[in-house]
C-alpha positions as CSV (number, residue, x, y, z in Angstrom):
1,X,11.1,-18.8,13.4
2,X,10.0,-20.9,10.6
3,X,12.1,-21.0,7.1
4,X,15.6,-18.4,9.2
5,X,18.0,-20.5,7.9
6,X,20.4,-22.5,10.4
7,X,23.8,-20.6,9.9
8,X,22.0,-17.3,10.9
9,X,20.4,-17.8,13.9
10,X,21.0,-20.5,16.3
11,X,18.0,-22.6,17.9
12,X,19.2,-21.1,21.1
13,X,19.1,-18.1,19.9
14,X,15.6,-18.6,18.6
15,X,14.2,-20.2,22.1
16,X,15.9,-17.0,23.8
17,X,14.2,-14.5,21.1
18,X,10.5,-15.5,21.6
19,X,11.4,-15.7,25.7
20,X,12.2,-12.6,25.7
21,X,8.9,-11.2,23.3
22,X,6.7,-13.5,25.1
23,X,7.8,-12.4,28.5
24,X,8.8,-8.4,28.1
25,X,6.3,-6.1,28.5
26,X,7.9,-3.1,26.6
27,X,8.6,-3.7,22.9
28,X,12.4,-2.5,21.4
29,X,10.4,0.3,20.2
30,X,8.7,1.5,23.5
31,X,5.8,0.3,22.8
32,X,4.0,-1.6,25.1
33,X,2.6,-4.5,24.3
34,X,-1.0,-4.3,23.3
35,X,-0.3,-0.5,22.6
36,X,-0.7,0.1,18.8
37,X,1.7,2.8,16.7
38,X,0.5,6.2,16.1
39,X,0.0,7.2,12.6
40,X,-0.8,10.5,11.4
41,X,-1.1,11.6,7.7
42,X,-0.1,14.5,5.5
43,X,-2.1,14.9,2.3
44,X,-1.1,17.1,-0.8
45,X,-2.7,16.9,-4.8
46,X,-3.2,12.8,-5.8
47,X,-0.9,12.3,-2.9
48,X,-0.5,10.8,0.1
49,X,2.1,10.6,3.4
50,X,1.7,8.4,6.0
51,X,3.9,8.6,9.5
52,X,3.2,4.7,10.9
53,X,5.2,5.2,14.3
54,X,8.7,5.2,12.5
55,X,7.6,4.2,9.2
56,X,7.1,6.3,6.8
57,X,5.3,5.7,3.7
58,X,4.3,7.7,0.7
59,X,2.2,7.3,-2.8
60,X,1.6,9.4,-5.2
61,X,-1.1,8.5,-8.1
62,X,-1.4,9.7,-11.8
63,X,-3.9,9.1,-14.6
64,X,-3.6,9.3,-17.7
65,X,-5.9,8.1,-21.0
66,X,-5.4,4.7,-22.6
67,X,-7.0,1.8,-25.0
68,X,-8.3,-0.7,-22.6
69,X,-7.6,-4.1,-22.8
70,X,-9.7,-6.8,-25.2
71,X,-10.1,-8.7,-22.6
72,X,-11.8,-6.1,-20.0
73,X,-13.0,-2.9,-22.6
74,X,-15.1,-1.7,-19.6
75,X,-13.4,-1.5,-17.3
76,X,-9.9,1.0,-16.2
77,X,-6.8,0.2,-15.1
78,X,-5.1,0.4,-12.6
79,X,-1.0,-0.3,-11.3
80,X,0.3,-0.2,-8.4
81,X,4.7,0.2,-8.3
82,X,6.5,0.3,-5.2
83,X,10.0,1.6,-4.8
84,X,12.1,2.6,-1.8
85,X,15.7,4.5,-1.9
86,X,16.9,2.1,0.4
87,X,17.8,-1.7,-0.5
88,X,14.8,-4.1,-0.6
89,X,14.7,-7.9,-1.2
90,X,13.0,-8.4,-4.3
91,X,10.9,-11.4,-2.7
92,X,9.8,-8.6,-0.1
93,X,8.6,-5.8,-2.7
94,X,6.8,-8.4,-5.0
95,X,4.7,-10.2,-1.4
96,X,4.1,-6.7,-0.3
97,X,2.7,-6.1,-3.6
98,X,0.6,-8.9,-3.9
99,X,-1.3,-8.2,-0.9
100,X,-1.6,-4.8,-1.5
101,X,-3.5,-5.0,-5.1
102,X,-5.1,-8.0,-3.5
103,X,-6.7,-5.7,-0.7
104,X,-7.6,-3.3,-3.2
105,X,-8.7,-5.3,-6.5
106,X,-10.3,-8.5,-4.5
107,X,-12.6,-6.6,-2.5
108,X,-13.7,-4.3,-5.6
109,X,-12.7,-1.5,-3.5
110,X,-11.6,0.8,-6.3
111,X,-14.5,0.9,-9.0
112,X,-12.6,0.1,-12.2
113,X,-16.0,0.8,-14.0
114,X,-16.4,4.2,-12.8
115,X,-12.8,5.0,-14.7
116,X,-14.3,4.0,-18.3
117,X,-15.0,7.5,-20.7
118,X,-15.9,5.6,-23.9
119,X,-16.9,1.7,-23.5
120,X,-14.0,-0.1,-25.9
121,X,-11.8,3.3,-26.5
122,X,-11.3,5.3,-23.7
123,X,-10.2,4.8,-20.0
124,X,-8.4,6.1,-17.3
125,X,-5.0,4.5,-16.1
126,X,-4.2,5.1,-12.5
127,X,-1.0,4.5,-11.7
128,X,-0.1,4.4,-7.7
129,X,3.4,4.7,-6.8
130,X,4.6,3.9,-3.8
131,X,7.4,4.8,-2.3
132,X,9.1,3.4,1.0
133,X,11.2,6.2,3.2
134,X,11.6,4.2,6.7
135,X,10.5,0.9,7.7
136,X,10.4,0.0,11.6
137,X,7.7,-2.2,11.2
138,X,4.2,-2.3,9.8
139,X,4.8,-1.8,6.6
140,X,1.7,-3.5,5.1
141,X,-0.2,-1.6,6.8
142,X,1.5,1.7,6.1
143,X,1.5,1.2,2.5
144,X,-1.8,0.3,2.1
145,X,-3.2,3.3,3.5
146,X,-1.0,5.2,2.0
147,X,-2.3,3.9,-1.0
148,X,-5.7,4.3,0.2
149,X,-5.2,8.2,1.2
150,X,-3.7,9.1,-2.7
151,X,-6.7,7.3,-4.2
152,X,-8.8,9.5,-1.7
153,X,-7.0,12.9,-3.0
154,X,-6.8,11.9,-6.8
155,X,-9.3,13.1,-9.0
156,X,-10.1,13.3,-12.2
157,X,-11.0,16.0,-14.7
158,X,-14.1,15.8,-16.0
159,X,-17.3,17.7,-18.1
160,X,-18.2,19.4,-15.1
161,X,-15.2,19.5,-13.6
162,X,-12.5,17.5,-11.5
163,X,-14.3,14.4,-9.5
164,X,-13.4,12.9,-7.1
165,X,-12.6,8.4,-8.0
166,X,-14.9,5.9,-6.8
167,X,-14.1,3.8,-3.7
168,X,-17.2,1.7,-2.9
169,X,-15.0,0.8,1.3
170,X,-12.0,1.3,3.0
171,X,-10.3,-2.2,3.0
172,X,-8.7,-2.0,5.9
């Protein structure tokens, strides 16, 4: 267990602790151990739930009109915030959000170009927040497809009415 500081866990304790997963069929969970979690979903308006075995995720995402930036004048924005009621190490939240945006952004999933009204004026600002209730594991994953299932429910109004946003994949 590399970078568990010394005073916490002992290198016995270590040894004993990947025995144990290496060894045991059954997970502490129930699980065994090629068997994946179960998730299911619960969808609402721009909103998104996600039951990921015992975690549970959700996201909600507004928009709203801004100025875009110099730098990008056609293209949206979007921001992605992540909260949870319980206590969460600050290194934790800012990883987990990292990878998130970076699954999202990188891959050019989310089509920032689709979100422009006026080229240099006018754009839409999404703003995704997401927010953790439980985490038993898999939380990555949970958040991203939260994420992914409020982008898939938001949409946007428009001349002939709402529309849906434009997600080129799934990054998954």
């Amino acid at each position: 267990m590399e970078g568990v500081q010394s005073f916490l866990i002992t290198r016995n304790e270590e040894i004993s602790m990947e025995q144990l997963i290496n060894l045991s069929e059954i997970r502490a969970d129930g699980r065994r151990r090629m068997q994946f979690r179960t998730f299911d979903f619960e969808f609402s308006n721009n909103s998104a739930i996600i039951h990921f075995g015992k975690t549970l995720v959700s996201c909600s995402t507004t928009a709203e009109i801004v100025t875009p930036s110099e730098d990008r004048p056609s293209e949206g924005v979007h921001v992605v915030s992540m909260t949870s009621p319980n206590r969460m190490i600050k290194t934790f939240q800012t990883e987990a959000l990292v990878q998130i945006r970076d699954c999202l952004h990188r891959t050019r999933a989310l089509d920032l170009e689709s979100l422009v009204i006026k080229i240099g004026e006018k754009v839409w600002c999404l703003k995704s927040d997401i927010v953790i209730l439980n985490n038993d594991g898999g939380l990555f994953e949970a958040c991203n497809l939260a994420l992914i299932g409020s982008l898939l429910c938001t949409k946007l109004p428009g001349p002939r009415g709402p529309r849906p946003l434009v997600l080129h994949h799934i990054p998954i």
